[in-house]
C-alpha positions as CSV (number, residue, x, y, z in Angstrom):
1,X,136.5,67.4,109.4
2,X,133.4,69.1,107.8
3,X,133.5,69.6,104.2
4,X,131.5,73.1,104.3
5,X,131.6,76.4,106.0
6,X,129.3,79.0,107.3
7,X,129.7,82.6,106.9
8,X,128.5,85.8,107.3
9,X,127.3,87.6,104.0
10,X,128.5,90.9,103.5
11,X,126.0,92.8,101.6
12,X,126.5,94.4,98.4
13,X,125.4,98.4,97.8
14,X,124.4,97.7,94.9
15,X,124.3,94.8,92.4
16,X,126.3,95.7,89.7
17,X,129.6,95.6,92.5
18,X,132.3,93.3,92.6
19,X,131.2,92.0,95.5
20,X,127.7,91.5,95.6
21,X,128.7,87.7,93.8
22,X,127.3,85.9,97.1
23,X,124.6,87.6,96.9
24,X,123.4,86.6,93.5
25,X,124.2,83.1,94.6
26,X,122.2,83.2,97.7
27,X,119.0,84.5,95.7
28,X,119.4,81.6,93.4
29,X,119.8,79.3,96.1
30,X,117.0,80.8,97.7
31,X,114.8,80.7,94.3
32,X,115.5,77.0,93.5
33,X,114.0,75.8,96.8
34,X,111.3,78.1,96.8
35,X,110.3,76.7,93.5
36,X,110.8,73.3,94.4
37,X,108.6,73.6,97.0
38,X,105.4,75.0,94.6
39,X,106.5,73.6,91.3
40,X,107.0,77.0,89.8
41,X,109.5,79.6,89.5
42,X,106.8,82.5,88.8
43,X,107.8,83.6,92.1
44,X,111.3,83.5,91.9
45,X,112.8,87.4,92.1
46,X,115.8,88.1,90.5
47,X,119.2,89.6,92.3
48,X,118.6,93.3,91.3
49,X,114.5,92.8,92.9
50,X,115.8,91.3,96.0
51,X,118.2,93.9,97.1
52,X,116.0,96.8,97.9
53,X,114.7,94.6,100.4
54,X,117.8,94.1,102.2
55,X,118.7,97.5,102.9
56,X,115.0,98.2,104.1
57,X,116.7,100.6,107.2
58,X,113.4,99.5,109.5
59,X,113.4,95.9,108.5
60,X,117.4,95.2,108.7
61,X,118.4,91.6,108.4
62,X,121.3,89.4,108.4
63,X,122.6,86.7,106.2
64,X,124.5,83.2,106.6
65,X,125.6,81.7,104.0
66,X,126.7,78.0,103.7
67,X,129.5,77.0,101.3
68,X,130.8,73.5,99.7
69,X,133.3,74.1,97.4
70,X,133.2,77.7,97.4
71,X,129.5,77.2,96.3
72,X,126.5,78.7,98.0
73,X,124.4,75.6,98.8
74,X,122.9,77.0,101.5
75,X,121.6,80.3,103.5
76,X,120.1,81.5,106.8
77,X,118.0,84.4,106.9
78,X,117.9,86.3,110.5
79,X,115.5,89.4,111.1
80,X,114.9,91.1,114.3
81,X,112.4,94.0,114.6
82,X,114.2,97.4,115.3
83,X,111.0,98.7,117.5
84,X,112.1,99.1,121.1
85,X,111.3,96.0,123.6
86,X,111.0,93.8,120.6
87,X,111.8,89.9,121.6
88,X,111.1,88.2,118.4
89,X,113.6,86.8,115.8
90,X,112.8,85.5,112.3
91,X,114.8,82.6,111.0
92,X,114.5,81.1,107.9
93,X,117.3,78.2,106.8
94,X,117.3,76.7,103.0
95,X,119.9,73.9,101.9
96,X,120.0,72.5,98.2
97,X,118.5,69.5,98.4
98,X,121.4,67.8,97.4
99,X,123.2,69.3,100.2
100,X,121.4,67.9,102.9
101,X,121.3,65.2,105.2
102,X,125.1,66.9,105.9
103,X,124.4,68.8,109.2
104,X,124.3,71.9,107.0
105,X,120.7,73.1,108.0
106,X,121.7,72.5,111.4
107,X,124.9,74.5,111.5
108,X,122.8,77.5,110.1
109,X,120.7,77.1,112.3
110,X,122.9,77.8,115.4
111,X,124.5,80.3,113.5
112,X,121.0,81.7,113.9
113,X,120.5,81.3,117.4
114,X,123.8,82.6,118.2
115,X,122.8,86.1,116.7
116,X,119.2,85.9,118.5
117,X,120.8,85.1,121.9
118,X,123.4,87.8,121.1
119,X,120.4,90.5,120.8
120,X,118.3,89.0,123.4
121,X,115.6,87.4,121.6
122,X,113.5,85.2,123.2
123,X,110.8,84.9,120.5
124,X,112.0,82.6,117.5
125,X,109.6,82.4,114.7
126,X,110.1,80.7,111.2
127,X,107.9,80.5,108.2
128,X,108.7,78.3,105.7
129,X,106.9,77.2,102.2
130,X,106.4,73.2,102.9
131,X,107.3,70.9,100.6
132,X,104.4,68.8,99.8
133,X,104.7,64.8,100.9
134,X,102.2,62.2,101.6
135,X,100.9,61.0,104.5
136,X,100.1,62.4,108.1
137,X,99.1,66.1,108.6
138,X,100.0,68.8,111.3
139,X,97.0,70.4,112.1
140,X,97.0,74.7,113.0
141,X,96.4,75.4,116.5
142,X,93.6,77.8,114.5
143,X,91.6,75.1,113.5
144,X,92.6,76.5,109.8
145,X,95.2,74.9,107.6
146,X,97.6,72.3,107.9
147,X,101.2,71.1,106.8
148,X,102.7,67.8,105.7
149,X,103.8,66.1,109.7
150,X,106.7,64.3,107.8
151,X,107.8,67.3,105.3
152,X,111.7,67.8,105.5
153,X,110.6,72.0,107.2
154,X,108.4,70.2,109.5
155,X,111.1,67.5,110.6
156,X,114.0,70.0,111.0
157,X,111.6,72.5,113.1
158,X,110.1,69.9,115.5
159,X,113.3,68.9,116.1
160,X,114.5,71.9,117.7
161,X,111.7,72.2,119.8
162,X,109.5,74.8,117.3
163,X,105.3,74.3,117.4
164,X,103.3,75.0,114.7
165,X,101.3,78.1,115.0
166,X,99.6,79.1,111.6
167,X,99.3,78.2,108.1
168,X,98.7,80.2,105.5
169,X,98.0,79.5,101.9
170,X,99.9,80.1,98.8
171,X,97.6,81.2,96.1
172,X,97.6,82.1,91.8
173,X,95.7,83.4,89.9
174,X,96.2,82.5,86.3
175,X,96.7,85.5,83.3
176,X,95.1,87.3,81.4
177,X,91.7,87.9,83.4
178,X,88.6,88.7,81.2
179,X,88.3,92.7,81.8
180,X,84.8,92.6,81.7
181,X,84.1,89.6,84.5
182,X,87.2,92.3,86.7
183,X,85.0,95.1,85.6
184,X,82.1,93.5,86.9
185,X,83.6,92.5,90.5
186,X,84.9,96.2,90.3
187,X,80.8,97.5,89.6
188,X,79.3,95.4,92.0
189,X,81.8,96.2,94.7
190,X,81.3,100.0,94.2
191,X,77.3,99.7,94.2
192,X,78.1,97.8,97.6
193,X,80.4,100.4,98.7
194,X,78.2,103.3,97.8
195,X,79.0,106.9,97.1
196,X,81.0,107.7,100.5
197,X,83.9,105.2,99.0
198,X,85.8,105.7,95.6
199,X,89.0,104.4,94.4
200,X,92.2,105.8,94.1
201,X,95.0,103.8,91.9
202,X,98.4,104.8,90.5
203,X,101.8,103.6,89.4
204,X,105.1,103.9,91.5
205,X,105.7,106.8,93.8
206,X,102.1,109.0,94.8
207,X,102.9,112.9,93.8
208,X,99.7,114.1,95.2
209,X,99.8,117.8,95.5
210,X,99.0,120.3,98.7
211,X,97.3,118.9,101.3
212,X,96.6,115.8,99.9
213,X,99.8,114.8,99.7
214,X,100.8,114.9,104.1
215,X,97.2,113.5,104.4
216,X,97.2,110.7,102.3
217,X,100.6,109.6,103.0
218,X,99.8,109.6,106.6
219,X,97.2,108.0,106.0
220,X,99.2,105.1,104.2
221,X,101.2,105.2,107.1
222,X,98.0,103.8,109.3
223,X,97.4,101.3,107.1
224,X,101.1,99.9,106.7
225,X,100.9,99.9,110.1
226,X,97.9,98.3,110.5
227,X,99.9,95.1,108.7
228,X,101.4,94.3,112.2
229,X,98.8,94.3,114.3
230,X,95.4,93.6,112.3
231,X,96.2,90.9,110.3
232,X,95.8,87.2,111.4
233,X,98.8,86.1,113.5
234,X,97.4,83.0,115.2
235,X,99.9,82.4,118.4
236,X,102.8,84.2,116.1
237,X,104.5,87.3,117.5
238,X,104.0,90.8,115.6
239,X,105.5,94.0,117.5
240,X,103.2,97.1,116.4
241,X,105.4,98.5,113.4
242,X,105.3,102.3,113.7
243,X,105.1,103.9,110.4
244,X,105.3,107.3,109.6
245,X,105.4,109.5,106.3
246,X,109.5,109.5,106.3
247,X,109.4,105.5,106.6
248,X,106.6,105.5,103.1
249,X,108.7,107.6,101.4
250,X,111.7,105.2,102.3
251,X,110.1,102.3,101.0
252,X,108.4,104.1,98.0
253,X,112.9,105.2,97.4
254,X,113.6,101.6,97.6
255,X,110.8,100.5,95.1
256,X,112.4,102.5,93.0
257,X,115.8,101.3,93.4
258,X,114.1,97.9,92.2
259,X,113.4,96.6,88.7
260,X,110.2,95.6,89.7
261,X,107.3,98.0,89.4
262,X,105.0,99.1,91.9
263,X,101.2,99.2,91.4
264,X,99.1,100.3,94.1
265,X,94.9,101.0,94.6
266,X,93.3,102.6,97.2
267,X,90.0,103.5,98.8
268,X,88.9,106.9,100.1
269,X,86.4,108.1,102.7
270,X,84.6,110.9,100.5
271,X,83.1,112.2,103.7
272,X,86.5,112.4,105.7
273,X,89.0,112.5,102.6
274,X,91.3,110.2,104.2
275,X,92.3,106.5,102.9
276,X,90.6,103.7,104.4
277,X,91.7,100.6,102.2
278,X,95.1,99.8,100.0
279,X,96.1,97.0,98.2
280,X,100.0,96.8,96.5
281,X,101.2,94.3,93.0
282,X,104.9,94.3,92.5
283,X,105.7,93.4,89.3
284,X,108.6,91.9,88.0
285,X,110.3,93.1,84.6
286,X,110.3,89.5,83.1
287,X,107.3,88.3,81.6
288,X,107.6,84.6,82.1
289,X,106.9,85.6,85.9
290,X,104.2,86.3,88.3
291,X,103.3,89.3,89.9
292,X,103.0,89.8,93.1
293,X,100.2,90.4,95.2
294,X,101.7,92.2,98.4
295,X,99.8,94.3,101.2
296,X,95.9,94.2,101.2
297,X,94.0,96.1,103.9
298,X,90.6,97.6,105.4
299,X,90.6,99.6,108.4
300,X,88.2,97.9,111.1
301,X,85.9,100.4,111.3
302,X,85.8,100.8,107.7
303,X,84.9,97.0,107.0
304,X,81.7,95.3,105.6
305,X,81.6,97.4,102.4
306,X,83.5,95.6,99.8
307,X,86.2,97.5,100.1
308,X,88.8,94.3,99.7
309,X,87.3,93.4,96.7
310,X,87.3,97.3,95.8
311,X,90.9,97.5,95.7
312,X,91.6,94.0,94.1
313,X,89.4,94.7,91.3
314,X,90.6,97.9,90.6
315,X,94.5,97.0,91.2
316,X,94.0,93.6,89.0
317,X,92.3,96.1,86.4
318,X,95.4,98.1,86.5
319,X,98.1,95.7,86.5
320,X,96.6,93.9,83.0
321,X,96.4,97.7,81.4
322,X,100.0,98.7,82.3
323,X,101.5,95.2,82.3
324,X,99.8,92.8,80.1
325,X,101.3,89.6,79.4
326,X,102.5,87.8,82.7
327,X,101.0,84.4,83.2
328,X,100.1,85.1,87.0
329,X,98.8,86.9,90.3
330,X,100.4,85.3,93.5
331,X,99.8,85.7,97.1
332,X,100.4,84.5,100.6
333,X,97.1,84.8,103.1
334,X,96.6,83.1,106.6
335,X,94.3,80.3,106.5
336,X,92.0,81.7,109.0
337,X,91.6,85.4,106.9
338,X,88.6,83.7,105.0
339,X,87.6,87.1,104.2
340,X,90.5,87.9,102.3
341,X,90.2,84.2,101.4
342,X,86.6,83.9,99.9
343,X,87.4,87.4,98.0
344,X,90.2,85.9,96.2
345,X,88.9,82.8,95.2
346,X,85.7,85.4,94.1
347,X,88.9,86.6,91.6
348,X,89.5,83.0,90.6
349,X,92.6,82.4,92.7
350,X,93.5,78.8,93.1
351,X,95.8,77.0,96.0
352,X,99.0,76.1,95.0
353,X,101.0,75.7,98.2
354,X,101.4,76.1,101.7
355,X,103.2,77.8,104.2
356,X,104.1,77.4,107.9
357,X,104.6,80.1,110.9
358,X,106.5,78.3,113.3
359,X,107.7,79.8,117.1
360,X,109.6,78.8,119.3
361,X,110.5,80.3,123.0
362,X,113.8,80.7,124.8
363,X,115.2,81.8,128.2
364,X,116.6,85.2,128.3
365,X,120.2,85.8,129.0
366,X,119.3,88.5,131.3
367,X,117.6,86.5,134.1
């Protein structure tokens, strides 16, 4: 007889509700292995941050949650894109380490697989933060990167028949920043730049006025989108997200919802008006934690001028004028991006972990 039990969470409207209890315990849960895994909790989001996230309309996701107890030991995270033809599925399982070893992680995980085979999903991806062991390595397919072979992630994905795709690279970058050595990246990358290329930066949700406003959130649009298909993927599967203005504006409504704070940077096309680079911190309420270093991207044709360094240096100049007093910067990049790479450790950003995209492939019910 098994001594735990898998269920579906129902998700909360709002945190403050009677039921979003499970909830709070699965972001704990969640927190506590992540920090684990990096010896540090400066990542860690709180209940309230998390949310938002989870009622992104165009990014919907479902939750398992595994009990002992009555006790949230355990959860399995299942995403599949909305965009029409999509056959990928993100998984993601996490059990306490004192929970394992119980067939826990494995019950999630065909709690997992049930819900991909229910929606057709052929393509199973996982990324996971490894836990760092000695010992033999597991080389990216890239040539870039690699994991621990004998870490618990690795064990548990190999097993169910999962290769190892990419790896990408948990960074920080330690607070507060000299403003003059920022201000100096931030000179160096405008002089580089030149005078068709200036930056943009503000807090929260853009009110740009008349035509501005449709242009440049279009133009954000483009480079949301840009996300899925020009960033690094290795052998991973990323459908082309289609974003629009309505779907900025939905995200920019669920910022809000958050008590995290949104500061974004920008580069503009003087000739064109339109906005060629962007670059997004979130920033958490509590000062023992880090802020987050989210989306950072240069259109191709647009690329060669410092413009990642551009909206770093501008965005890092912001953050420590609005919110001084956090310890760190974190970010996730894929090890092959040794652009983005070389331009952060430019900033001083140090490795502190790493990560795994794993895939898997499956027959289709429909043949």
């Amino acid at each position: 007889m098994s001594d735990f039990t898998i269920d579906e969470l129902m998700m909360p409207a709002a945190i403050e509700s009677a039921e979003a209890a499970d909830f709070v315990q699965m972001s704990r849960v969640r927190n506590e292995i992540e920090a684990l895994a990096l010896g540090t909790n400066e990542l860690a989001y709180e209940p309230a941050e998390l949310l938002p996230d989870f009622h992104d309309p165009y990014q919907p996701r479902r939750v398992l949650l595994a009990r002992v107890d009555g006790k949230v030991v355990g959860c399995g995270e299942y995403e599949a894109p909305i965009e029409q033809g999509s056959v990928q599925a993100w998984l993601s399982v996490e059990v306490l380490p004192q929970f394992r070893c119980r067939g826990i992680g494995g019950a999630l995980y065909e709690g997992l697989i049930g819900l991909a085979a229910d929606d057709d999903r052929t393509s199973l991806q996982a990324e996971l933060v490894h836990t760092d062991v000695a010992g033999r390595r597991l080389l990216a397919p890239t040539g870039f990167g690699s994991v621990p072979r004998d870490s618990v992630e690795s064990r548990f994905l190999h097993s169910r028949g999962f290769r190892l795709e990419q790896v990408e690279r948990v960074s920080r970058l330690a607070l507060p920043l000299e403003s003059s050595v920022l201000a100096a990246h931030l000179a160096a990358a405008e002089a580089a730049a030149g005078a068709d290329y200036r930056t943009v930066i503000w807090a929260g949700t853009a009110e740009w006025e008349g035509d501005r406003a449709q242009r440049w959130l279009t133009d954000l649009a483009r480079l949301h989108a840009g996300m899925s298909t020009d960033a690094p993927s290795a052998g991973l599967d990323f459908p082309a997200e289609p974003w629009d203005a309505q779907r900025v504006r939905t995200v920019e409504e669920l910022n809000r919802s958050s008590p995290r704070r949104m500061l974004h940077a920008a580069v503009e096309h003087v000739p064109s008006g339109r906005l060629v680079a962007f670059n997004d911190l979130s920033v958490p309420p509590d000062l023992r934690r880090g802020i987050e270093q989210q989306d950072t991207l240069v259109l191709r044709e647009h690329r060669g001028h410092r413009l990642g360094m551009l909206v770093k240096a501008a965005n890092l100049l912001q953050v420590q004028a609005r919110h001084p007093g956090h310890p760190s910067v974190t970010t996730f990049n894929a090890e092959e991006n040794r652009h983005m790479l070389t331009v952060n450790e430019k900033l001083g950003f140090v490795p502190i972990g790493y990560a795994g995209g794993w895939k898997k492939t499956t027959q289709s019910r429909s043949r």
